[in-house]
N, C-alpha and C positions, 0 to 999 in steps of 0.2 A: 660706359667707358669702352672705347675700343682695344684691339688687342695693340693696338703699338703705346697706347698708354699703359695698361696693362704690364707690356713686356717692359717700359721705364719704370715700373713702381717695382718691378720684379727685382729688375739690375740696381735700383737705386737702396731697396732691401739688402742685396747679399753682397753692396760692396764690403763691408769691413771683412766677410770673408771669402773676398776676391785676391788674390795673390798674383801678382804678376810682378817676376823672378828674371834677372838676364844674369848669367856668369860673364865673371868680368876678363877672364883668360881666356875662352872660347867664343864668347859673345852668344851662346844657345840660349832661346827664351822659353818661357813655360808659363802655362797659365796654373793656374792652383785656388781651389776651394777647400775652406775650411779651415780648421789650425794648421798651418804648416809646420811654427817650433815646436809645436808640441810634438807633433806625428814622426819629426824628425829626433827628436830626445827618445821616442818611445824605439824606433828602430835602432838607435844607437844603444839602446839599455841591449836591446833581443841580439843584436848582432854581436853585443858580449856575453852570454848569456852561452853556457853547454848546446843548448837545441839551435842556436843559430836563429835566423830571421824568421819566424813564423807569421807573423801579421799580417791580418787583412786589409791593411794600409790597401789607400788608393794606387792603379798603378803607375800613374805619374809621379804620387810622392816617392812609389820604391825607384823606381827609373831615377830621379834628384836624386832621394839619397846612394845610388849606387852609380853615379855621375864621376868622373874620371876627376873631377876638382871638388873642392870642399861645398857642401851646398850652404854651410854657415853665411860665405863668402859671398854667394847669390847678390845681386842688386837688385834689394826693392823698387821699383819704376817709380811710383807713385811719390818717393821719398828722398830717392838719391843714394839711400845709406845700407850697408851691406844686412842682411837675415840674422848677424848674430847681434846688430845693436840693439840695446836694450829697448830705446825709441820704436823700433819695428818690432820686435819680438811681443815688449813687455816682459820679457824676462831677463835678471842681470846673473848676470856670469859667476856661478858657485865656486867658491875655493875650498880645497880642503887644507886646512894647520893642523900641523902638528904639533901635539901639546906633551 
């Protein structure tokens, strides 16, 4: 196998954690590997948190999540639908009741 097959088995591997993100008020794109909801929940927990943001988060995701607009809001490319739908996430939206 050569390397440009090689490099398609590569990209065809790591799309599901290929991320490519445009904000819809500014229009700035960003590409992203990995979990992005997740990485993004884990900064929001640290950044309420006494010690503030300490993670070794990638530094595009801290860049996102420290983005002058909500990175929930992000448009997924590949999908049309913004980062916090459950669709693109995989995860749905926690409420808390009080009881």
């Amino acid at each position: 196998m050569g390397l440009k097959g090689r490099l398609r088995r590569i990209e065809r591997d790591s799309a599901p954690f290929r991320w490519e993100l445009k904000c819809p008020e500014c229009g700035r794109e960003v590409t992203l590997f990995g979990d992005v909801p997740m990485g993004l929940m884990v900064l929001d927990w640290e950044a309420h948190q006494p010690e503030g943001v300490r993670s070794c988060a990638d530094e595009k995701l801290l860049e996102l999540f420290q983005h002058e607009h909500d990175p929930q809001n992000f448009i997924e490319k590949r999908s049309g639908l913004p980062l916090s739908d459950p669709a693109v996430s995989g995860m749905r939206q926690m409420t808390c009741s009080a009881e």
